[in-house]
KOLPA-535854 format. One record per atom (N, C-alpha, C): x, y, z. Coordinates in steps of 0.001 Angstrom, whole numbers, plus 500000, padded with zeros to 6 digits. Layout:
BEGIN
XYZ...
//
This chain:
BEGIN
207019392585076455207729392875075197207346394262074694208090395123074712208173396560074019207547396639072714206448397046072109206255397343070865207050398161070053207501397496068926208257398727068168207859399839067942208864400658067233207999401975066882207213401878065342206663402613065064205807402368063491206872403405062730207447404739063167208354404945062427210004405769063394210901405471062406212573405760062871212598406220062461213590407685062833213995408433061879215806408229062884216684408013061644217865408196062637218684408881061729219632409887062504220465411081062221220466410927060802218942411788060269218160412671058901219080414007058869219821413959057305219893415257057284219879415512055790219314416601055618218528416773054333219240418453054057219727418521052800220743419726052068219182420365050759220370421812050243219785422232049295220831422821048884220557423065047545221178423656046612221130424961046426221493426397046667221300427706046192221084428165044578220566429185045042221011429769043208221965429614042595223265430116043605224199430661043435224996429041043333224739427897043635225205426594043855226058426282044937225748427411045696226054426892047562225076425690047807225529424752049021224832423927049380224801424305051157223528423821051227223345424179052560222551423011053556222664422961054567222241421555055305221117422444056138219967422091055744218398422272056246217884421503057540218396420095057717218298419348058561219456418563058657219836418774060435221136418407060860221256417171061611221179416059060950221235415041061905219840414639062979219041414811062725217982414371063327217282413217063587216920412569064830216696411476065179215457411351066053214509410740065918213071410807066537212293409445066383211486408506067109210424407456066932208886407877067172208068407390066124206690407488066508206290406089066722205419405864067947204612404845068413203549404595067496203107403484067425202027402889066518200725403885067830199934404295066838198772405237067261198898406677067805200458406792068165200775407999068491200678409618067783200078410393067999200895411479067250201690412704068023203117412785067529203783413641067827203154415131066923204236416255067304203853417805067038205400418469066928205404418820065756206602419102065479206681420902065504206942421259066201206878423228066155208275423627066399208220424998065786209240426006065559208507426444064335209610428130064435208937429361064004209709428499062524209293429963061626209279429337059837210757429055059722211329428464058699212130427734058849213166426773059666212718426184060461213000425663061297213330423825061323212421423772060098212565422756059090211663422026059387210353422115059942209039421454060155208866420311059467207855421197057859207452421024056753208742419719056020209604420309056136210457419425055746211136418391055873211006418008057786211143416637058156209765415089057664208911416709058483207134415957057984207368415392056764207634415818055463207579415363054064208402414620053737209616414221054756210447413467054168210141411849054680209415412394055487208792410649056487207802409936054812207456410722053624206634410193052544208130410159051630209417410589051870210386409635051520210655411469049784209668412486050011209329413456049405210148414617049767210790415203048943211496416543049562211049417620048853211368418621048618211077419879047904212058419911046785211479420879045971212542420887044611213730421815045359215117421404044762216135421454045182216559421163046487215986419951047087216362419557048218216790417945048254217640417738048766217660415806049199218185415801050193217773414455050478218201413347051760219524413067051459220396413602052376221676413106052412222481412376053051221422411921054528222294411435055324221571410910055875221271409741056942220611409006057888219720408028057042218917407352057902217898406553057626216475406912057776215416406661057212214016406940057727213042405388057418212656404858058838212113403457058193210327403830058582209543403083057624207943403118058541207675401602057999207318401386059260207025399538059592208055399203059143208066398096058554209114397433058090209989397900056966209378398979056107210050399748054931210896400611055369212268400620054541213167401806054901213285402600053969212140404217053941211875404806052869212762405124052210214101405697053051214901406094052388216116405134051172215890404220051236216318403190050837215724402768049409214213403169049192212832403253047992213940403517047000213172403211045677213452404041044373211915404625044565211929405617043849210903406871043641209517406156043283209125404841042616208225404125042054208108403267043389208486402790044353208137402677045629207713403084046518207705404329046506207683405345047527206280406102047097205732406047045937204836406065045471203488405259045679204031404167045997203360403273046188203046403234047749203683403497048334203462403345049798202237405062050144202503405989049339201828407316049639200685407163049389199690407343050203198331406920050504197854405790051115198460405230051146198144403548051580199025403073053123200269403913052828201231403442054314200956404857054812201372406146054335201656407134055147200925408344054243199949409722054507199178410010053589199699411225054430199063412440053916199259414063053680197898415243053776197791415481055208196359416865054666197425418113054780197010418813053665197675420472053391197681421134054080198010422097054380197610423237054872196650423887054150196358424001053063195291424622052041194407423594051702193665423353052136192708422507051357192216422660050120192171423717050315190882424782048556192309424670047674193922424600047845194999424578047059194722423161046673194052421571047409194575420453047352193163420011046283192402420768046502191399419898045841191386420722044260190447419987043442190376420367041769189120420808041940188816422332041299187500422890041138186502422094040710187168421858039337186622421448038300185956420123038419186261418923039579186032418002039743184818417790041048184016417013041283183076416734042493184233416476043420183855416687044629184477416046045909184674414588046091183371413565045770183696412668046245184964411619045111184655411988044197185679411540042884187026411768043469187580413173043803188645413605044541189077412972045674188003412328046490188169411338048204188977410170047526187837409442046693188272408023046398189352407907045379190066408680044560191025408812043624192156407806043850192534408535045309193836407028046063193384405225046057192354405612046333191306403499046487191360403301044895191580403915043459191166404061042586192425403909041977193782404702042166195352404602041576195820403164042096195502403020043533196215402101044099194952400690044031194250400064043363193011399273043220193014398625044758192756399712045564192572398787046779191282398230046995190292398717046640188691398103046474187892398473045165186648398187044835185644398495043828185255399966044377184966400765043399184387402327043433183582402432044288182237401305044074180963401390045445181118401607046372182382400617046664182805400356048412184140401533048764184550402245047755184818403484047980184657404590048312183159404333047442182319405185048072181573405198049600181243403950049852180930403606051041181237403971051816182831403616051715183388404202053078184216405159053036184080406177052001184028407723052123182722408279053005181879407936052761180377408299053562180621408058054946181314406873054970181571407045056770182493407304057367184026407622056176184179408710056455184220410119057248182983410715056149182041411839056068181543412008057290181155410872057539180334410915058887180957410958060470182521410156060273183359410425060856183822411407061234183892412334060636184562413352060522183699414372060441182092414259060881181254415370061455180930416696060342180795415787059605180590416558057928178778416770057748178607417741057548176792417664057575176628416966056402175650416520056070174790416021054997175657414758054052176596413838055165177553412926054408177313412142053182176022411695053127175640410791051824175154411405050630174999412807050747175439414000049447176393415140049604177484415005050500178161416210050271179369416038049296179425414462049080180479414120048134180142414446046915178598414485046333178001415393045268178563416754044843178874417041045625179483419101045706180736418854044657180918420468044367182066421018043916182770421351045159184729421390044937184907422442046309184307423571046700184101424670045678183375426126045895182282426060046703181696424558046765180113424620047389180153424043048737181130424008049610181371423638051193182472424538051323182395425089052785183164425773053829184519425676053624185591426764054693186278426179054660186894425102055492186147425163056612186515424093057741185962422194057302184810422638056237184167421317055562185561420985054642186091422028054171186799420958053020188171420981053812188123421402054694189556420675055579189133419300055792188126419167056570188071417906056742187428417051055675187309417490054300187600416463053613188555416122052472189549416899053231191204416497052668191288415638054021191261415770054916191601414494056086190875413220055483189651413209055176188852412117054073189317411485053220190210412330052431190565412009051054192350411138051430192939411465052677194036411009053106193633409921053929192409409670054945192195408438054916191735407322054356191227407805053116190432406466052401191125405225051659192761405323052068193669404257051806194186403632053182193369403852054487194228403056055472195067403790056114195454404712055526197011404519056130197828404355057735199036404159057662199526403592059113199741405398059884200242406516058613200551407059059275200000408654058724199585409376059354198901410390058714199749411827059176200158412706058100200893414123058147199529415270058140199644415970059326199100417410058851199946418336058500199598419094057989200714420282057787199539421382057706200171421987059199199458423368059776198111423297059149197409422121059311195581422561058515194649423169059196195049423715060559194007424918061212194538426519061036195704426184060375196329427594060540195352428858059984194753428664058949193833429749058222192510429943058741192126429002059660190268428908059737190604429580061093189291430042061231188615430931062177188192430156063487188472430351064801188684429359065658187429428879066231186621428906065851185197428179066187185421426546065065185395427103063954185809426145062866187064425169063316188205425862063906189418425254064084188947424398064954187865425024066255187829423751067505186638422518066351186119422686065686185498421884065190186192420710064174187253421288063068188278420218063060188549419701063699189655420233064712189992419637065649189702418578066318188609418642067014187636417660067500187509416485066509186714416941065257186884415804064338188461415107064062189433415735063733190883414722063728191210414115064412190566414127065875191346413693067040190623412736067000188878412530066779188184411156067197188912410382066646188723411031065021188534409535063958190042408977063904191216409527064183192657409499064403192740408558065883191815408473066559191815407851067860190917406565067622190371406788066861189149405445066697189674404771065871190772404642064730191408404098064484192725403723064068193538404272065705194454403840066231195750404167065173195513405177064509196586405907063480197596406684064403198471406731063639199711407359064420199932408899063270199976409730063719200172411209063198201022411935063382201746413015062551202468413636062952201629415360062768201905416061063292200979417244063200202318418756063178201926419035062403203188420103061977202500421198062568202924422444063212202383423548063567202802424715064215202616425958064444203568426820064931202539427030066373201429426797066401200255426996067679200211426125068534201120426416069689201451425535071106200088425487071323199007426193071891198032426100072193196836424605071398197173424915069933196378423760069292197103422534068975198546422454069788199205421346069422198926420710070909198615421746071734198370420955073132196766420124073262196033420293072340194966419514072428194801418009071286195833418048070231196191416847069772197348415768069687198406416566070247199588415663070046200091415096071707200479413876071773200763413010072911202140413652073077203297413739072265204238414611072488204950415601071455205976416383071773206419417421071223207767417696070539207992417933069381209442418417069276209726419141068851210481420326069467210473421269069173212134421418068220211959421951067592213021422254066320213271423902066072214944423664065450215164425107065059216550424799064259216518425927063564217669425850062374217959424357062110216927423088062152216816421819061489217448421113062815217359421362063993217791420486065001217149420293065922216456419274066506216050419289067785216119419779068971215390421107069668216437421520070875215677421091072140214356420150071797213861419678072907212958418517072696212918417035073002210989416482072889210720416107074286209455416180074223209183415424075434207244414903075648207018414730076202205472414105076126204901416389076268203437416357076416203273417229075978202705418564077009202400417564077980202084418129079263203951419023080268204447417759079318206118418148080105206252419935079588206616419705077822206885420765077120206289421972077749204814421762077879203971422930078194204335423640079717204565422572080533204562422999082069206040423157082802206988422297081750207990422709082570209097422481081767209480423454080483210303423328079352211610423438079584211928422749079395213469422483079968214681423492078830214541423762077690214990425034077088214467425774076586215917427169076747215256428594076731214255428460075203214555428090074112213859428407073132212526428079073016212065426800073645211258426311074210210579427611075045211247427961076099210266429272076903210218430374076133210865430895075134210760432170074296209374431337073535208851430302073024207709430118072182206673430367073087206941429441074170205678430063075135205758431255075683206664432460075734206247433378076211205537434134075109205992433897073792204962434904072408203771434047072314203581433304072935201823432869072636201238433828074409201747434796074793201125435631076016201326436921075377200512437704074449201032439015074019201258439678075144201999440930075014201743441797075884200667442444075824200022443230076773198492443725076600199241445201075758197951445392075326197995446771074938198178447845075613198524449466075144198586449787076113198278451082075166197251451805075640196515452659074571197609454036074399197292454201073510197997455833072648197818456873073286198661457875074069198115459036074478198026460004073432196468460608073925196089461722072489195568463133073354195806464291072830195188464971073145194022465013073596193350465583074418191764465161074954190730465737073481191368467101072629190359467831072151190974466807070566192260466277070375192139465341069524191503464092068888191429462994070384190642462145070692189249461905070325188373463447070433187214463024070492186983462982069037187791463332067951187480463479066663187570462349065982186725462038065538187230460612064663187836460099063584188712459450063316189395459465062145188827458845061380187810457741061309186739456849060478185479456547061284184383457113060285182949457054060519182710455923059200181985454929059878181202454221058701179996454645059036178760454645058369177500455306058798176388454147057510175826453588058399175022452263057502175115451725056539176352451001056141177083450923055559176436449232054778176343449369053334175692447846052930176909447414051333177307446367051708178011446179050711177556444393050410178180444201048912178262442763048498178861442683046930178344441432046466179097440772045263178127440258044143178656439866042986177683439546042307176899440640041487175907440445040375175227441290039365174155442002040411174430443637040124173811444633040671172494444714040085171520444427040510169905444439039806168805445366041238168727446674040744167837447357041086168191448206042673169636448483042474170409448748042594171180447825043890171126446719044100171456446363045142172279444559044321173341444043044976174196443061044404173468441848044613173700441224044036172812439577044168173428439064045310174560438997045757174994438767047135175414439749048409174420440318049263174280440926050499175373440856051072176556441140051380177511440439052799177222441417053857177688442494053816177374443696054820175988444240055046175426444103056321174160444726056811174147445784057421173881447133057232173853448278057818174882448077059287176351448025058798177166448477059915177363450016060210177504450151061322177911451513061499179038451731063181179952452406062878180489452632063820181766453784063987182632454436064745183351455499064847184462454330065489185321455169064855187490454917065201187596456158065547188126456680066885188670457892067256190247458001066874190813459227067315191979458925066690192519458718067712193709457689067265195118457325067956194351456212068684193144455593068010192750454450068970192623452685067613192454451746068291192488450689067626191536449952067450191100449631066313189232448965066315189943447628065886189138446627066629189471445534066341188106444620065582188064443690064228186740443253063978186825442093064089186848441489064568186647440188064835185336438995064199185190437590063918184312436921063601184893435533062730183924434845062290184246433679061661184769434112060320184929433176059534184650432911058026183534433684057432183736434471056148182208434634055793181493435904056648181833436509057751181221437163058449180980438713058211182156438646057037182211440359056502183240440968057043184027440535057628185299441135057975185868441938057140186328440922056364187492441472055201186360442905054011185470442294053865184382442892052849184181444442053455184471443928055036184209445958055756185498446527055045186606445947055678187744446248055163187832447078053515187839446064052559187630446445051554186953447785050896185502447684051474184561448736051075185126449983052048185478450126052853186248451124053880187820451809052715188296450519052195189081451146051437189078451602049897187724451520049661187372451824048362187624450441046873187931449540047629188191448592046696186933447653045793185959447511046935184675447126046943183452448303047188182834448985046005181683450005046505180667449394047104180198450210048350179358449910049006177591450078047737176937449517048174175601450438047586174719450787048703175212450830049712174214451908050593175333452467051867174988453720052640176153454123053380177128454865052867178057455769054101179472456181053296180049455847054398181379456655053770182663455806054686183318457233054775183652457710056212184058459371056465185414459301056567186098460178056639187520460054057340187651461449057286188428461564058661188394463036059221187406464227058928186182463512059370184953464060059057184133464136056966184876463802056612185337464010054938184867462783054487183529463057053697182934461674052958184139461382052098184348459941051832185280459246050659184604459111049716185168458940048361184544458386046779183818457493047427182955456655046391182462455193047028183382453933046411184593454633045145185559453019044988187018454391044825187223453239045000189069453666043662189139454529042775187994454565042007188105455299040644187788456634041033187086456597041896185988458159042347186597458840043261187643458122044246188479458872045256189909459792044606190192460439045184191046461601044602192350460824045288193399461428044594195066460755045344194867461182047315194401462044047203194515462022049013193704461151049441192682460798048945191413460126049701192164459052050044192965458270048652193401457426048596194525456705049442195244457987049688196702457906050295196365457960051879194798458445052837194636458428053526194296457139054416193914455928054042193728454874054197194545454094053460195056452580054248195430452038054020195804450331053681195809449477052891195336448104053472196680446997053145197210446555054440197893445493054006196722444172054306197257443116053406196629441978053221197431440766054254196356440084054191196468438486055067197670438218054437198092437887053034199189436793052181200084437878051355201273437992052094202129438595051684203173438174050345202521437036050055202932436254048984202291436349047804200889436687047957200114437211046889199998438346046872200400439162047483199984441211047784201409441425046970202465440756047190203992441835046651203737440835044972204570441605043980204898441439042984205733440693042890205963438952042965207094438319042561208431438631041494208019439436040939208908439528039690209867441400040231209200441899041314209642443379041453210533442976042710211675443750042338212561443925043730211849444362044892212807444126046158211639445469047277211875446652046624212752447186046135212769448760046126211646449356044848211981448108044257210464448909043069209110448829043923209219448222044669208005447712045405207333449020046200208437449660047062208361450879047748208495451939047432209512451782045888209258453055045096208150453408044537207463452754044250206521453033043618205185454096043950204822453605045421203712454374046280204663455930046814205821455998046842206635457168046868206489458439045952206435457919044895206214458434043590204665459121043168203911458000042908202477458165043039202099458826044240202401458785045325201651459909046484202522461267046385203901461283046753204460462161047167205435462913046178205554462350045012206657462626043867207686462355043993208317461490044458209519461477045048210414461158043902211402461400043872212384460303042779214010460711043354214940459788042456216223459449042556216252459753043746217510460538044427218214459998045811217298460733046699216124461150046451215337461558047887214364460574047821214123459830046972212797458339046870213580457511046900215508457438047185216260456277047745216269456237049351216142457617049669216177457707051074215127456977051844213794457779051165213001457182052033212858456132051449213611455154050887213197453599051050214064453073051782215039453700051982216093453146052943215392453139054340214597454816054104213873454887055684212863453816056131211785454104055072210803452756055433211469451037055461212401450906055195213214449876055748213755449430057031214300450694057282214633450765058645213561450683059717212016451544059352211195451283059780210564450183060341210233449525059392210147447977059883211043447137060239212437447351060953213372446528060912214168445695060260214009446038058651214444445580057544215936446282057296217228445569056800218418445796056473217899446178055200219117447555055166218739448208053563219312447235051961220266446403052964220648445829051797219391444610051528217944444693051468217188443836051114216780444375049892217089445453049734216071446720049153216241445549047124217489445246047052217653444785045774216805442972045649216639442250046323216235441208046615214530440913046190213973439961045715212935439722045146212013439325046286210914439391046441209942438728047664209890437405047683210746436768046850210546434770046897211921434399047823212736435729047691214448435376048410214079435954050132212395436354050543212889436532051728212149435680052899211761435719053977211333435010054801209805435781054865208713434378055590207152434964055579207235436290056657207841436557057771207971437238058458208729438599057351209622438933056735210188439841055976209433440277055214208832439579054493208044439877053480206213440433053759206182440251055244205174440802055823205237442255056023206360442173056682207372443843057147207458444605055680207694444176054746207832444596053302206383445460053009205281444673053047203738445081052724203377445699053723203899445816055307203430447146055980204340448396055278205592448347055415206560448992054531205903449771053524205085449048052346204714449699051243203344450671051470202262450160052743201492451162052975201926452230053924202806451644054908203516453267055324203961454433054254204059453964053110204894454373052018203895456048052036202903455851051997201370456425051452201791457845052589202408457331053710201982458625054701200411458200055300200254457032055722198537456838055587198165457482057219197137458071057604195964458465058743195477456770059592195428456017058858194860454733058917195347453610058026195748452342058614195995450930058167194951449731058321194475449347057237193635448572057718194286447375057420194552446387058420195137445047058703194222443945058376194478443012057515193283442064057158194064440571057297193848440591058608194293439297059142195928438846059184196383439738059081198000440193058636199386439009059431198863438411061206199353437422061372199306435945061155197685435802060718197466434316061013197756433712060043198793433887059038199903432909058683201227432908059312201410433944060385202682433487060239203124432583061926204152431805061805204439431124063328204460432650064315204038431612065585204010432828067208204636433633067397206121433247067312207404434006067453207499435407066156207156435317064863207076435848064148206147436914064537204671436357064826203829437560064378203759438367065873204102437974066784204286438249068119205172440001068095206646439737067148207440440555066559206460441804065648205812440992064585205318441960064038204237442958064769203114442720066067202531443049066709203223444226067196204441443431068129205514444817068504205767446030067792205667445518066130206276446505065665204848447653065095203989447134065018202893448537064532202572448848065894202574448375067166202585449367068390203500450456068629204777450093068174206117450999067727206023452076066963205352451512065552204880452367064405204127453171064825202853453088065671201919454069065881202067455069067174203050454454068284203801455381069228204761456444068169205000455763066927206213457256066669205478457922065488204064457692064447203579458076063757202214458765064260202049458354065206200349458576065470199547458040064649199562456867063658198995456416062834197503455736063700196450455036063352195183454281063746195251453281063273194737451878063294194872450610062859192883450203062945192851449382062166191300448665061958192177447360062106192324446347062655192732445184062790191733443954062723191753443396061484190719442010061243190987441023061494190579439939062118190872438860062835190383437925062956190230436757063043189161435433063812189807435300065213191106435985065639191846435390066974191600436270068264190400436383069206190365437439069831191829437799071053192685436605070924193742437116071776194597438161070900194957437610069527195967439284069033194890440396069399193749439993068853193095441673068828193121442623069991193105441274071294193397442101072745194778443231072924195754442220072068197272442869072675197431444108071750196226444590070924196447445882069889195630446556070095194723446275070328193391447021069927192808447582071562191960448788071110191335449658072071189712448626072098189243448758070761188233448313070667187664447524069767186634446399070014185981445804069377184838445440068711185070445269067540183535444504067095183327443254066661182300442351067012182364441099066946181066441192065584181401440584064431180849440654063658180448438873062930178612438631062585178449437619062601177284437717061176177670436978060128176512436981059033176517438523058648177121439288058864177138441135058445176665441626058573176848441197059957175959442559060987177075442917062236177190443584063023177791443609064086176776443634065115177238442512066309176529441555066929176932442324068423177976442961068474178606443619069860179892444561069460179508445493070016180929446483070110180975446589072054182252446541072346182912446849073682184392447356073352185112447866074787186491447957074221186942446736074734187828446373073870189022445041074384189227444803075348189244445303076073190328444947077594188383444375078728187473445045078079186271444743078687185489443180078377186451442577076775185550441804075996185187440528076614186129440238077334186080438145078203185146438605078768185240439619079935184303439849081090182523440320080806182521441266079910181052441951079813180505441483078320181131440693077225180534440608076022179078439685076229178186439808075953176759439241076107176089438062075038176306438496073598176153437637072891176593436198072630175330435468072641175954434461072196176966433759071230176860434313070267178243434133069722179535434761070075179604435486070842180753436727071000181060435607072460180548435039072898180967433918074044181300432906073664180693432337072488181082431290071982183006431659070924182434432332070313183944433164070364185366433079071428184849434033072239185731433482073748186185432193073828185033431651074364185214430238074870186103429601073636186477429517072630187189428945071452188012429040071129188836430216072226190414430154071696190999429448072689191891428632072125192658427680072550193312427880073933193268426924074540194364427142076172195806426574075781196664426636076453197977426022076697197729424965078204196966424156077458196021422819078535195703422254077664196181420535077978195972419338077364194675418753077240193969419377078632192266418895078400191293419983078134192044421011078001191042422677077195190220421939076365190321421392075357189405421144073996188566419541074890188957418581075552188053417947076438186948418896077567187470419639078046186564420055079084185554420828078077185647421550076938184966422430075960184093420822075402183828419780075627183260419118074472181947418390076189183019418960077023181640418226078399180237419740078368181122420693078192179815421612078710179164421829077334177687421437077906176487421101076991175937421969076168175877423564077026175436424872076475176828425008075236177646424863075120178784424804074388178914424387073095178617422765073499178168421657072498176979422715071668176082422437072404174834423233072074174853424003070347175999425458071128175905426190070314176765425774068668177916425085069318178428424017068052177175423749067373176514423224067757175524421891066512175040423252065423174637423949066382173630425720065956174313425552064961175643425656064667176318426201063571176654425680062471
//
């Protein structure tokens, strides 16, 4: 006798409403079963309608969106069928939700473990004690250090890979039949990611939960999901178990995802020989941090006497975990954060030590787009105020010669000029990325410093954007500092690397040398942690012991 499935979805199709009161169909008829214990992997690039099938299995849509068509049943309930006070009732208890943001899902203001048991607590499924209880094991489940006080904490006071997994905590402590991720490795640093990972898959396997796992990373969908479906413009264009998808994809769109998870390699800048040797950024023992300055040094250390040279027309790549000082080099490099020990050169030419102290060139010479292009642009400013603006302030530009070049830097990044009137909420994560390189090209900059600039966006996307500052710097001669946790982008850009750990730099090599000659133990452990397009990559990584090893270290 065939076991049923735990959930149906049959020809789902889910509309929205425009500004303008166009309606538009988001999901076209879609039809899919999950097996009791199974979890499927739902990928395609951003809109593709992921997020939005995932959420509708909790019977939940987005504002200005509904279910218009089909059925969706789990177990015996046919969600779609609920009034809203039903469907409520089933969330946490039948079918539950980890974010993509954890630090977005949890309340500052509140302890952690209060936040776990909240669902056992709305829905009176047990007494508080025994809530607590088995939050702790949980905790323990899920490879959480110090489980029988970490529920004590605030969020601010655990990691970010700790409070991923205890939003997976806080979504199991009602049972449920069926558990949603939505992209929750996408932000962490891939030592951390294989360490989730690992944890979702036991405790998701140990008790026989069925999952759906939303994600744009073939690579990390190949180490948790049994099978695949791949989606686009809200339609299915392929499923199949997961070993199939990976090895022998039966459509093209399907092979265009796996070919952008293979960058192309880099392929270095030709420079003059007597150009080359000059450097366009010297850091020279460089100490930065946070917190009340007492005797002249910050109550929090991040940066330890880094030092290193960017030649020109070449690509430094920094690589490391969470926490490691990445972004903080970044910063203090661009004057945003003063260092208190060290300077920061460019074209031989000490810089101010912040913002205030650097002159308009210093300023206009360096450059920084940010990780979240959603928080860097001005919601409320068109693009063109957006790009007018750094036009003005560097170069003086105004009326139809500061229209031009916004038309130009448009074109630049592959942007249609008619975006130029459009707000940053009307465009796509990929557009609006192109927008914030856009606005530091604006500067005329010597140097861009990139602070993690793809790892929000899906493969196919940032794959594109990669293309395009290799483009940019073949026709500008521009330099890039590229920050990262992913040592495969940094390969397909970058000349060279630094692997940076606790704020220090632990190894410099160039890129193309780093798999083969890097020495450090962490700079291997690094390696070894980015994901394969192999179903038993993250199994064979949990047999070798020296491996394990260095996990526990951490």
């Amino acid at each position: 006798m065939t076991t049923p499935p735990l959930v149906r979805v049959r020809g789902l199709k889910i509309g929205a409403t425009t500004d303008a009161g166009r309606k538009v169909e988001i999901i076209k008829g879609v039809s899919f079963d999950i097996a009791p214990g199974e979890i499927i992997a739902l990928i395609g690039e951003s809109g593709s309608g992921k997020t939005t099938i995932a959420l509708s299995l909790m019977g939940h849509t987005r504002t200005g969106c509904a279910i218009h068509g089909g059925e969706i049943s789990l177990g015996t309930s046919v969600v779609t069928a609920m009034t809203e006070r039903q469907r409520a009732r089933l969330r946490g208890t039948e079918v539950s939700y980890v974010p993509q943001s954890a630090a977005a899902a949890f309340n500052p203001s509140k302890r952690i473990m209060d936040q776990v048991i909240e669902i056992a607590d709305i829905h009176k499924l047990m007494p508080p004690a025994q809530a607590r209880a088995k939050a702790v094991e949980l905790f323990r489940a899920l490879a959480l250090p110090d489980p029988e006080n970490i529920g004590s904490r605030y969020p601010h006071q655990v990691s970010g890979g700790q409070l991923q997994r205890l939003s997976a905590a806080m979504a199991l402590i009602g049972d449920p039949k069926l558990v949603i991720f939505d992209e929750p490795t996408t932000a962490l640093d891939v030592t951390t990611q294989i360490e989730v990972l690992r944890a979702f898959k036991s405790v998701m396997a140990k008790g026989g939960i069925s999952g759906v796992y939303v994600s744009h990373d073939l690579a990390v969908v190949a180490q948790i999901a049994d099978r695949i479906i791949v989606l686009r413009g809200g339609e299915i264009q392929e499923e199949g178990p997961t070993d199939q998808i990976l090895n022998a994809p039966r459509h093209a769109y399907t092979r265009q995802l796996l070919a952008a998870f293979e960058p192309v390699p880099h392929v270095p800048l030709a420079v003059p020989e007597a150009e080359a040797r000059k450097p366009i950024l010297e850091v020279v023992n460089l100490h930065a941090g946070y917190g009340p300055v007492r005797n002249g040094e910050p109550a929090a250390k991040i940066l330890k006497d880094v030092s290193f040279r960017l030649e020109r027309g070449r690509n430094l790549g920094v690589i490391g975990e969470s926490g490691s000082g990445k972004s903080t080099l970044a910063r203090a490099i661009a004057g945003i954060l003063p260092p208190y020990k060290g300077s920061v050169l460019m074209n031989g030419h000490e810089m101010g030590r912040d913002i205030q102290t650097r002159s308009k060139e210093e300023l206009r010479k360096a450059q920084m787009v940010f990780q979240l292009a959603d928080t860097a642009l001005n919601p409320a400013h068109s693009i063109n105020t957006i790009l007018a603006r750094p036009l003005t302030f560097y170069h003086g530009l105004k009326g139809k010669a500061r229209d031009a070049r916004v038309a130009r830097l448009l074109d630049m990044v592959h942007l249609p000029a008619s975006l130029r009137h459009r707000l940053p909420g009307e465009l796509s994560g990929g557009q609006k990325q192109r927008v914030n390189l856009a606005r530091a090209l604006a500067a005329d900059p010597d140097l861009i410093l990139c602070d993690e600039i793809t790892s929000a966006l899906d493969t196919v996307v940032a794959a594109a954007i990669l293309d395009l500052l290799k483009e940019l710097q073949r026709e500008l001669g521009i330099s890039y500092m590229f920050i990262s946790h992913d040592l495969s982008t940094v390969e397909a850009i970058c000349d060279d690397v630094l692997v940076m750990l606790k704020g220090e730099v632990v190894e410099a090599l160039p890129a193309a040398e780093m798999s083969a000659r890097a020495t450090h133990p962490y700079s291997r452990l690094l390696i070894s942690s980015i994901p394969k397009l192999d179903t038993g990559w993250l199994a064979g990584l949990e047999q070798d012991p020296q491996l394990v090893a260095q996990f526990a270290q951490r």
